[in-house]
C-alpha positions as CSV (number, residue, x, y, z in Angstrom):
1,X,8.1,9.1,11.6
2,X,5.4,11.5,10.0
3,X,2.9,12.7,12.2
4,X,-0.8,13.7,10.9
5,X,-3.4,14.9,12.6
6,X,-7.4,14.7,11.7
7,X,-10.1,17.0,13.1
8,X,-13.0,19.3,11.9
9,X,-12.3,22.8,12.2
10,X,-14.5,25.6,13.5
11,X,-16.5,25.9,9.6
12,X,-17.3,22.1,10.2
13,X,-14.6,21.0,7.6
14,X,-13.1,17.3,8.0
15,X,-8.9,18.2,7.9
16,X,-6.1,16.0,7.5
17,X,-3.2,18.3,8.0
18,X,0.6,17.0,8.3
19,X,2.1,18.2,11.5
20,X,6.0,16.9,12.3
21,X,8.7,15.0,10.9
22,X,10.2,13.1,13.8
23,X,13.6,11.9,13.6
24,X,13.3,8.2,15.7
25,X,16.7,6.1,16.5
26,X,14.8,2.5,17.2
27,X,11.7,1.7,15.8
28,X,10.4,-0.4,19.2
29,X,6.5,0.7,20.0
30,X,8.0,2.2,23.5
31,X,10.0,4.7,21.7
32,X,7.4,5.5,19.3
33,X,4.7,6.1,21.5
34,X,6.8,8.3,23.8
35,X,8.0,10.3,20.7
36,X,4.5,10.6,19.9
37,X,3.3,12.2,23.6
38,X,6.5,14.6,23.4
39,X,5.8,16.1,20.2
40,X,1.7,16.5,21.4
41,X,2.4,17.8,24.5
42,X,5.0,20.4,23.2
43,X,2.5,21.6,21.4
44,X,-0.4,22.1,24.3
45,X,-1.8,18.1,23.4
46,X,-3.9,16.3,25.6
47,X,-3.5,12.7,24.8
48,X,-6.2,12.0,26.7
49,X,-8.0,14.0,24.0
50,X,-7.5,11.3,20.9
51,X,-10.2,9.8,19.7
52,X,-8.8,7.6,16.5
53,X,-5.2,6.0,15.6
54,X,-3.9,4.7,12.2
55,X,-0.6,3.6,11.1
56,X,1.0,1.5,8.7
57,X,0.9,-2.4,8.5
58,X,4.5,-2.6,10.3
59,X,4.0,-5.6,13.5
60,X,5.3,-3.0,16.5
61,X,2.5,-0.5,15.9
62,X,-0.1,-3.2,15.0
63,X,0.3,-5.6,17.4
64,X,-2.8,-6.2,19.5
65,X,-0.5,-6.4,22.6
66,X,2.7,-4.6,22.7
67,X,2.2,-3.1,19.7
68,X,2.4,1.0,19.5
69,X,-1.7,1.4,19.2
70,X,-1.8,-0.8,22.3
71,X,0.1,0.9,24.2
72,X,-1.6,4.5,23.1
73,X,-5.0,2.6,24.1
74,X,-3.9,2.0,27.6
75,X,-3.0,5.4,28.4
76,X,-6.1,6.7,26.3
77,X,-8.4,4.0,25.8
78,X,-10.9,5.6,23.7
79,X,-8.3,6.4,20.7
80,X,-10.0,3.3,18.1
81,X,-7.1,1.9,16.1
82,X,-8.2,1.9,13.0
83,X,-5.7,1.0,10.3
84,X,-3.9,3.6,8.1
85,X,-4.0,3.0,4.4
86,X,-1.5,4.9,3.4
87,X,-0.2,1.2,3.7
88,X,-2.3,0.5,0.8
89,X,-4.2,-2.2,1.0
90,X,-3.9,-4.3,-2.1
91,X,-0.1,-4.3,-1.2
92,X,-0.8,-5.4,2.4
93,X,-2.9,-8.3,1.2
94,X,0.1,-9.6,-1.4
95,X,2.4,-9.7,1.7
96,X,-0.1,-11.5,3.3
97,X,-0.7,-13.7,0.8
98,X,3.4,-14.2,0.6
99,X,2.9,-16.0,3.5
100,X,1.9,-19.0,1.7
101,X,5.5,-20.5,0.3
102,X,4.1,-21.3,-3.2
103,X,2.6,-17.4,-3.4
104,X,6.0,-16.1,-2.4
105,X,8.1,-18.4,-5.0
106,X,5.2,-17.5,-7.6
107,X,6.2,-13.3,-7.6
108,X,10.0,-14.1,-7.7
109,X,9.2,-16.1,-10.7
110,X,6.6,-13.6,-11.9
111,X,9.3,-11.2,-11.4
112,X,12.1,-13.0,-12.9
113,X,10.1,-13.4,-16.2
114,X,9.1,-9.5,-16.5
115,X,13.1,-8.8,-15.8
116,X,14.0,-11.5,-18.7
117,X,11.7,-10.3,-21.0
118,X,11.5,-6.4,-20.2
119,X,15.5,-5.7,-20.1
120,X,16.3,-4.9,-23.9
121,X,14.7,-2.8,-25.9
122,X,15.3,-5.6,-28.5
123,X,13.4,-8.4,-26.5
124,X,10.5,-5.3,-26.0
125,X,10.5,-5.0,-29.7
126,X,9.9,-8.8,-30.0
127,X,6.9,-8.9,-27.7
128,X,5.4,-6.1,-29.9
129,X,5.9,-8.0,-32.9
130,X,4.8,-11.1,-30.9
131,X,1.8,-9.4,-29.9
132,X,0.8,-8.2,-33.5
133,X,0.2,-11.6,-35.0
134,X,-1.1,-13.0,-32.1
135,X,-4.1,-10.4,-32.3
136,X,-3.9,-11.1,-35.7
137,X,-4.1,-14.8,-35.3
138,X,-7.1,-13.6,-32.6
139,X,-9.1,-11.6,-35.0
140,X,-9.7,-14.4,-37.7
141,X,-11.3,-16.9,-35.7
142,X,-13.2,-14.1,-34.1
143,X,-12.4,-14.7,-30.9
144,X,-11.6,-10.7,-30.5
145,X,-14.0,-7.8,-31.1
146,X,-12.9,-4.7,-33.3
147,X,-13.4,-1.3,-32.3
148,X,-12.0,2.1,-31.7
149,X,-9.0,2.0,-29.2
150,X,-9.5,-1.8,-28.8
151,X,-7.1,-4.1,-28.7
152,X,-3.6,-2.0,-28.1
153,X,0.0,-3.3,-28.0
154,X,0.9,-3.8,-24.9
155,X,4.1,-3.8,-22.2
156,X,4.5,-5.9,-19.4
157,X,4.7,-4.4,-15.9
158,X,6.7,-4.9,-13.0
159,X,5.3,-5.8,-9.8
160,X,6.8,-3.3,-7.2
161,X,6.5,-3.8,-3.0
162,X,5.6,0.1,-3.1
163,X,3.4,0.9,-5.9
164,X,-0.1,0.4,-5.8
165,X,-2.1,-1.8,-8.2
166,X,1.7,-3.1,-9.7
167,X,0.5,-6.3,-8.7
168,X,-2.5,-6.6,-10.2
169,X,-1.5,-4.6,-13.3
170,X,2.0,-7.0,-13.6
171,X,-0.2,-10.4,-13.5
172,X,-3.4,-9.3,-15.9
173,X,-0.6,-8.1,-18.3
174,X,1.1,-11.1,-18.4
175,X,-2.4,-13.1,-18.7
176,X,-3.4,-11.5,-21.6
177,X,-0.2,-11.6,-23.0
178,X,0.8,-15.0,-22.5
179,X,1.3,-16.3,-25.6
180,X,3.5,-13.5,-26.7
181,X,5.3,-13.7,-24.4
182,X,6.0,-17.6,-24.7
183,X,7.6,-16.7,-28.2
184,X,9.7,-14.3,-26.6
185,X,11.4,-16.5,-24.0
186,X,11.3,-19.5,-26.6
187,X,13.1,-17.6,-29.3
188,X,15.0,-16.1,-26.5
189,X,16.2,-19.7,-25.3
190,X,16.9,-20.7,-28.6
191,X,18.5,-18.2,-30.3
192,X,20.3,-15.8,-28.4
193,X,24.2,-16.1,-28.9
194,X,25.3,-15.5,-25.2
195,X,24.3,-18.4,-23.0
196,X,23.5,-16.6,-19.8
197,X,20.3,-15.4,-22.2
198,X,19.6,-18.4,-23.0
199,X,19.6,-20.3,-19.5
200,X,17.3,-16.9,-18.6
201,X,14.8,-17.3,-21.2
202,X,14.9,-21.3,-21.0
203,X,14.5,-20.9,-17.1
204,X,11.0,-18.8,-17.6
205,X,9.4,-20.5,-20.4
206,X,9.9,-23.4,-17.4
207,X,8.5,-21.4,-15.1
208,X,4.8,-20.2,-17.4
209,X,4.5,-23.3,-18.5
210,X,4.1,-25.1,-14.8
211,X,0.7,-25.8,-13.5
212,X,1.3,-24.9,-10.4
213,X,2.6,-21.0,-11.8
214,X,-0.2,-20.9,-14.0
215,X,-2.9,-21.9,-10.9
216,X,-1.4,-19.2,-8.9
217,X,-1.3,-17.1,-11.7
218,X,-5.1,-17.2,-12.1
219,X,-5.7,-16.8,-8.0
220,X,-4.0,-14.1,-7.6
221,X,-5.7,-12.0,-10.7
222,X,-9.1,-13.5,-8.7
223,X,-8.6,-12.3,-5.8
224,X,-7.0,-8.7,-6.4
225,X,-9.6,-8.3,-8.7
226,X,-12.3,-8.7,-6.2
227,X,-10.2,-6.4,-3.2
228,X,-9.2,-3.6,-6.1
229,X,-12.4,-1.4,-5.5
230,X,-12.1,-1.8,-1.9
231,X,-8.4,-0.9,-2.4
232,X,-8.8,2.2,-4.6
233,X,-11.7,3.7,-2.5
234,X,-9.6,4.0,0.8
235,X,-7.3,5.6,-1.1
236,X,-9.4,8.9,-1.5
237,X,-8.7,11.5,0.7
238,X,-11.8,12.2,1.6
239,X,-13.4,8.8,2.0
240,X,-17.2,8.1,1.8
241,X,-17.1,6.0,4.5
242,X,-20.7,4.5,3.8
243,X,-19.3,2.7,0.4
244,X,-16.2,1.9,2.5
245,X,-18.5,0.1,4.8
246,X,-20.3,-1.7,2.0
247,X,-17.3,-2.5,0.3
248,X,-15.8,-4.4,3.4
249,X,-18.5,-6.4,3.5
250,X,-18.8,-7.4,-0.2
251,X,-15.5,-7.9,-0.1
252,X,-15.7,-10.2,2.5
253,X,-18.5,-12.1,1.1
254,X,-17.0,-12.5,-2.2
255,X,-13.5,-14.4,-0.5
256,X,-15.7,-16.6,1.4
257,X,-17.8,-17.7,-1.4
258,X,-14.6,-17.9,-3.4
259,X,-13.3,-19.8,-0.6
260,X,-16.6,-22.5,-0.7
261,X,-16.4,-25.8,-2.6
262,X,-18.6,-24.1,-5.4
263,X,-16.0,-21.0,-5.6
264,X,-13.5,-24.3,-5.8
265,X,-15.1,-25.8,-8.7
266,X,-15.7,-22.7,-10.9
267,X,-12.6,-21.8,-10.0
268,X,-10.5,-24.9,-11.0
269,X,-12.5,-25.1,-14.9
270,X,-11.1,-21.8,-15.1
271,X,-7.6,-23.1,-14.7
272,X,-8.1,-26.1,-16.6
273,X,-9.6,-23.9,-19.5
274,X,-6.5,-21.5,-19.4
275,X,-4.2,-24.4,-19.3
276,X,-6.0,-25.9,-22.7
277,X,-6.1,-23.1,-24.1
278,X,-2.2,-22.3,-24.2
279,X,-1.1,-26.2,-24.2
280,X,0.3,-26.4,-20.3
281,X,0.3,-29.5,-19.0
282,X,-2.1,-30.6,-16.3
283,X,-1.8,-33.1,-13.8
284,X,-4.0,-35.7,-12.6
285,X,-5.5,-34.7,-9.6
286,X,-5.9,-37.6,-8.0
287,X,-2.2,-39.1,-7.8
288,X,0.1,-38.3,-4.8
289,X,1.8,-34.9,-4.9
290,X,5.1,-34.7,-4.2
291,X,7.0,-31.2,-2.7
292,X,10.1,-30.9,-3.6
293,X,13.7,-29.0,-1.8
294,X,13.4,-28.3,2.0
295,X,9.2,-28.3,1.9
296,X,9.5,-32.1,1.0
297,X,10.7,-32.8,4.8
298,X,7.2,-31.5,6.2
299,X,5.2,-32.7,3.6
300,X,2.2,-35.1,5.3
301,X,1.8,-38.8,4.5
302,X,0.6,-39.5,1.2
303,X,-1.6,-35.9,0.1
304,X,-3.1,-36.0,-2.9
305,X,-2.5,-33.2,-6.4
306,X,-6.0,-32.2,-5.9
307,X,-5.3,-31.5,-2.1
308,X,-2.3,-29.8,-2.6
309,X,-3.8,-27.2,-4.9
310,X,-7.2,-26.7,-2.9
311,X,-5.7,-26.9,0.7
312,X,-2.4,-26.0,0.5
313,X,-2.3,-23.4,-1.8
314,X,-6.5,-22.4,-2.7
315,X,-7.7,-21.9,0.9
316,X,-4.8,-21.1,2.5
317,X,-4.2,-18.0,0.4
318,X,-8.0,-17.0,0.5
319,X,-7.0,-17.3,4.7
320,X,-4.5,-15.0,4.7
321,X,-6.8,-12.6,2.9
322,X,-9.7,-13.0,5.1
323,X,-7.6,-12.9,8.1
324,X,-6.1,-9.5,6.9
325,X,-9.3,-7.7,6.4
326,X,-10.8,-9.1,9.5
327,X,-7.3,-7.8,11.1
328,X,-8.1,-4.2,9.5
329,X,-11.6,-4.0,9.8
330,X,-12.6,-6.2,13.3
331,X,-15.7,-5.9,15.4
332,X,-15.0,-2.5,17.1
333,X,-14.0,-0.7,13.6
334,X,-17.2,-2.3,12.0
335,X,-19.6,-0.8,14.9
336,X,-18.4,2.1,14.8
337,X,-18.6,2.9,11.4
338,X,-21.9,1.3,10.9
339,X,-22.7,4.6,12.8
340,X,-22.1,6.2,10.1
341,X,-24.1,4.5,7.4
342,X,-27.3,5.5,9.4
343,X,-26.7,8.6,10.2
344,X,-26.3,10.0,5.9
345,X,-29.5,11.8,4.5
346,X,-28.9,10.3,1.3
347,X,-29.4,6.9,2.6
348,X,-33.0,7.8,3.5
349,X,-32.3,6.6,7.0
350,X,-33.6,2.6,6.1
351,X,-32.0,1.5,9.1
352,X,-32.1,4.1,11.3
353,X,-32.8,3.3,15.2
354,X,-31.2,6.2,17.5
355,X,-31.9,3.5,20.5
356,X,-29.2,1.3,18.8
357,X,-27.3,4.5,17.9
358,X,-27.0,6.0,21.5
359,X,-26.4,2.3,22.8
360,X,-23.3,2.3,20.4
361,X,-22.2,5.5,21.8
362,X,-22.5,4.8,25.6
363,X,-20.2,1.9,24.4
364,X,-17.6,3.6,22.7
365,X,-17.3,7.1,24.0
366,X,-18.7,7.3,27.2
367,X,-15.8,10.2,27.9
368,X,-17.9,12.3,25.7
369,X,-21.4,11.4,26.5
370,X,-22.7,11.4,29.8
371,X,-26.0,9.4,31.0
372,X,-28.2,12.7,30.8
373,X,-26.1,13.6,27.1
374,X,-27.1,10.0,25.8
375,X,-30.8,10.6,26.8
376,X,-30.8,14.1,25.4
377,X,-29.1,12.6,22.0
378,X,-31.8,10.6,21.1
379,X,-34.0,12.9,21.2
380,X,-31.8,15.0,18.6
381,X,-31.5,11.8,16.7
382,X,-35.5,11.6,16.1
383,X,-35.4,15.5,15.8
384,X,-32.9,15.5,13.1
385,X,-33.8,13.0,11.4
386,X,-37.6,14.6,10.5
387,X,-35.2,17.6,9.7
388,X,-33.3,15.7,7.2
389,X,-35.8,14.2,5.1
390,X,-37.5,17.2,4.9
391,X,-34.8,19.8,4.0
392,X,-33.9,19.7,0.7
393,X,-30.4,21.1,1.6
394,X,-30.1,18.2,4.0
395,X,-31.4,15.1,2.2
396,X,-28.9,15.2,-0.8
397,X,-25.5,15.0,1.3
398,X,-24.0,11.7,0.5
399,X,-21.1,11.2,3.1
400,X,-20.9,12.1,7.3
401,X,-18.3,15.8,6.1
402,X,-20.4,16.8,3.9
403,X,-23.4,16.8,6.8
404,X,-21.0,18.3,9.4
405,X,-20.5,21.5,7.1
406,X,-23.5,21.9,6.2
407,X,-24.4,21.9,10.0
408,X,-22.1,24.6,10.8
409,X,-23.0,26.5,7.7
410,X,-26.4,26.4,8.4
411,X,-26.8,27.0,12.0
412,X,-28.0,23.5,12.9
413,X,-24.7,22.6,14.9
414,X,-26.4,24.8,17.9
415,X,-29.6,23.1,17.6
416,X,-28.0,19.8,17.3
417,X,-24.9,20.3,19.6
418,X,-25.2,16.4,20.4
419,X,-25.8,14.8,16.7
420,X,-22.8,17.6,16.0
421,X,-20.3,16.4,18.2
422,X,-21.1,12.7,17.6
423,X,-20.4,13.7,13.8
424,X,-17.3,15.2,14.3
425,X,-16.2,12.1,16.7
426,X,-17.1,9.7,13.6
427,X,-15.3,11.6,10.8
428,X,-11.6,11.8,12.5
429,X,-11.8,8.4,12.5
430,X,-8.9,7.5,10.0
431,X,-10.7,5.5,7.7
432,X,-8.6,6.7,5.1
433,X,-5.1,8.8,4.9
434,X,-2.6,9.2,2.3
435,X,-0.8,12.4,4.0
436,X,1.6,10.3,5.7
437,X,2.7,9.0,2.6
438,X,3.2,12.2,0.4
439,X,5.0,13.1,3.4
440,X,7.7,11.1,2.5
441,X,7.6,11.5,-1.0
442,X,8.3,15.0,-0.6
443,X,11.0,14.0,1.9
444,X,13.0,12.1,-0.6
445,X,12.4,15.6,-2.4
446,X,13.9,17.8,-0.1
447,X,16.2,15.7,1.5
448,X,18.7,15.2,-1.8
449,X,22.0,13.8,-1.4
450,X,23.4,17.4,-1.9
451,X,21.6,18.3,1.4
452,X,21.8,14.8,4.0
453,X,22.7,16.9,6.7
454,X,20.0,19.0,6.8
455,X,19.4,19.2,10.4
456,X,16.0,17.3,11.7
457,X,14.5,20.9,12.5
458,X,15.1,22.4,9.6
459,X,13.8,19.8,7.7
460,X,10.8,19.3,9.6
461,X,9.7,23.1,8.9
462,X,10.8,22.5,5.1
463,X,8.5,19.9,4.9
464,X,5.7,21.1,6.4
465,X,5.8,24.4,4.0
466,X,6.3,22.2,1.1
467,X,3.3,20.2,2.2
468,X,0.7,22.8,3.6
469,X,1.9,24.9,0.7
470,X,-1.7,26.6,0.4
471,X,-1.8,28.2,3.9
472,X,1.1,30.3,2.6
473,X,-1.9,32.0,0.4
474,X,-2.8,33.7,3.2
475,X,0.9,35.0,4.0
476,X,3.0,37.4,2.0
477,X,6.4,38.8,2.0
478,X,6.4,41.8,3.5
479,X,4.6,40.3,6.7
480,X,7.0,37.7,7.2
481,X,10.2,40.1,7.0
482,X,8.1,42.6,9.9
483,X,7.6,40.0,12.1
484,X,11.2,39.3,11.7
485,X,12.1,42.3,12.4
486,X,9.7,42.5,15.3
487,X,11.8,39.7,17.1
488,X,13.8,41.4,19.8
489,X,17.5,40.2,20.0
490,X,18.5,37.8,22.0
491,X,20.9,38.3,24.7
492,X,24.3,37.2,24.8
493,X,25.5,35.8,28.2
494,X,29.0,35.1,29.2
């Protein structure tokens, strides 16, 4: 378990700093949490001083109950869980989406069909050549524009449970590569000499060519195309939490029109256009559907193709993505971050009210405001807020770090001690961390198969030298070996 702390140091600068590697023998929230409060209070800690908790997507530190952030909010129950996405999001929304049976049986296929077609070089040859004469083919019915760097040869790409955007990336590659592709497994089904080939590229042509792979196909590139920004803006290290904010809620927005009977129709032409345009079959809508292996024995009485499609599979899988967002981004997340859209010069303070602002706060953090604070920090609110739209070193800072150093390098932190410390509350939050996870990349760097015994200690301080590599700048050589040889020796008792 990689531990990371969050905080704003004395020059007002937002830090994200990697501070253990802690070696955990069960993974239950108990044993987690205690870990946690050893390690802090080893190190002089208060957990009664955490104002913010993220982890990853795993169900014992999520859980709204018994999960590892519950249990840190009963002991300290103004440390906001808000979730870590070094679990990256677009990731956690395909598992969500997984789910849904005919999701989960759509990536194995999807998978399947990049292994079959992606595991010779000869067969990757092929889809080159396939995909020069379909361009071709493209290009004289002018259905493709020319240019410089336009229309390039392609590779599939594999969809991967640990790399972000693979799944996104593997589904518009095989999209715009569909037909290419088709040849591929076709010639593969036909000509190849062993027979395993053949069943393999017989078995995916089957799969592409089914409407139900092919409607999945086009909801899944829908709806990770809407969640990408969202996705690849909370993976910034230093996250501008106002766009965050705005993302959310477009994000949002756009599912549940998706979701609507309009979003339904426009998205179902779409289908039925792709499906015409490459020759797949397409049911008729109206007859009874029938599920087939062990789904068939829940299957309700008499449902129809259309149902299926819109109920089953449409809405259900916009659900799951709905329900994960609201999961990650609920009430409490979205009130206190709303904070921080108000409070950015940039913004030109449109929906400022420090009434609403100090309400908010007596709320959420009435262990760091007092009644007679709260009264004084609006009055700072209306203070600074003339301030900002007047200075012109002020009203240009775009995101809530930004204004807390410029606060301390200005000198304004004293004058606004209040707006200051409501600031540097607001920015720990972890909106956004990838530490956690370059943690462990360097662990699988460090911790080779040469070296598995590498005590937990030792690897531990390995890893937090790898990692904080540029506070060695201030370090050299020679001070090291004098404060070693500074350290009196110990004595030996018999």
């Amino acid at each position: 378990m990689a531990i990371v702390l969050r905080f704003v140091d004395i020059d007002g600068v937002l830090q994200e700093r990697f501070f253990d590697l802690v070696h955990v023998r069960n993974t239950k929230a108990l044993t987690l949490k205690a870990e946690i409060c050893y390690v802090l209070s080893t190190y002089g800690f208060d957990v009664q001083n955490l104002r913010g908790q993220g982890y990853d997507g795993a169900s014992n530190m999520r859980g709204e109950l018994n999960g590892l952030q519950a249990l840190v909010l009963k002991e300290c129950p103004y440390a906001y869980y808000v979730h870590c996405y070094a679990h990256r999001l677009q990731l956690a929304l395909v598992a969500a989406a997984k789910d849904v049976v005919p999701v989960t049986q759509f990536f194995q296929k999807l998978l399947f069909i990049v292994n079959t077609v992606d595991s010779s070089a000869k067969r990757h040859d092929e889809l080159h050549d396939a995909q020069v004469v379909e361009l071709a083919r493209l290009l004289a019915v002018d259905e493709l524009e020319t240019g410089q760097g336009a229309n390039q040869i392609r590779s599939l790409k594999r969809p991967g449970d640990t790399r972000w955007g693979s799944h996104l990336g593997s589904i518009s590659s095989l999209m715009d590569m569909f037909n290419p592709v088709s040849t591929v497994l076709q010639n593969l089904a036909a000509d190849s000499t062993a027979g395993t080939n053949r069943a393999d590229g017989d078995t995916s042509f089957n799969y592409m060519i089914s409407f139900e792979f092919v409607f999945i196909l086009c909801l899944m590139r829908e709806i990770l195309e809407i969640t990408e920004q969202l996705g690849q803006a909370l993976q910034k290290k230093s996250q501008d939490i106002v766009n965050a904010i705005r993302l959310v809620q477009t994000t949002k927005i756009l599912l549940e029109k998706m979701r609507s009977d309009d979003g339904w129709e426009t998205f179902i032409c779409k289908v039925m256009e792709f499906c015409v345009d490459h020759d797949i079959d397409i049911p008729n809508m109206d007859e009874t559907y029938i599920l087939r292996g062990g789904r068939a024995r829940r299957q309700p009485n008499h449902f129809t193709t259309d149902h299926f499609f819109r109920v089953e599979v449409f809405r259900a899988t916009l659900d799951t993505q709905l329900a994960e967002l609201n999961l990650k981004f609920n009430e409490k997340v979205i009130g206190l971050l709303s904070i921080c859209v108000t409070l950015v010069p940039k913004n030109g303070f449109a929906s400022f009210q420090s009434s609403e602002i100090c309400k908010m706060v007596e709320k959420y953090y009435p262990a760091d405001f007092n009644q007679q604070e709260i009264i004084g920090l609006e009055y700072q609110l209306n203070h600074f807020v003339v301030e900002a739209s007047r200075s012109d070193d002020l009203k240009r800072i775009a995101t809530l770090a930004e204004l807390c150093k410029c606060l301390v390098n200005t000198g304004r932190h004293r004058v606004f001690n209040l707006v200051d410390r409501l600031l540097r509350l607001l920015v720990t939050l972890p909106v956004s961390t990838a530490t956690a996870e370059r943690a462990f990349s360097t662990l699988k760097i460090i911790k080779t198969r040469l070296r598995n015994r590498m005590e937990d200690d030792f690897l531990a301080n390995s890893m937090l030298v790898n990692i904080e590599a540029e506070i060695l700048g201030d370090y050299n050589y020679e001070d090291i070996i004098h404060d070693f040889i500074d350290v009196k020796k110990r004595k030996v008792h018999f």
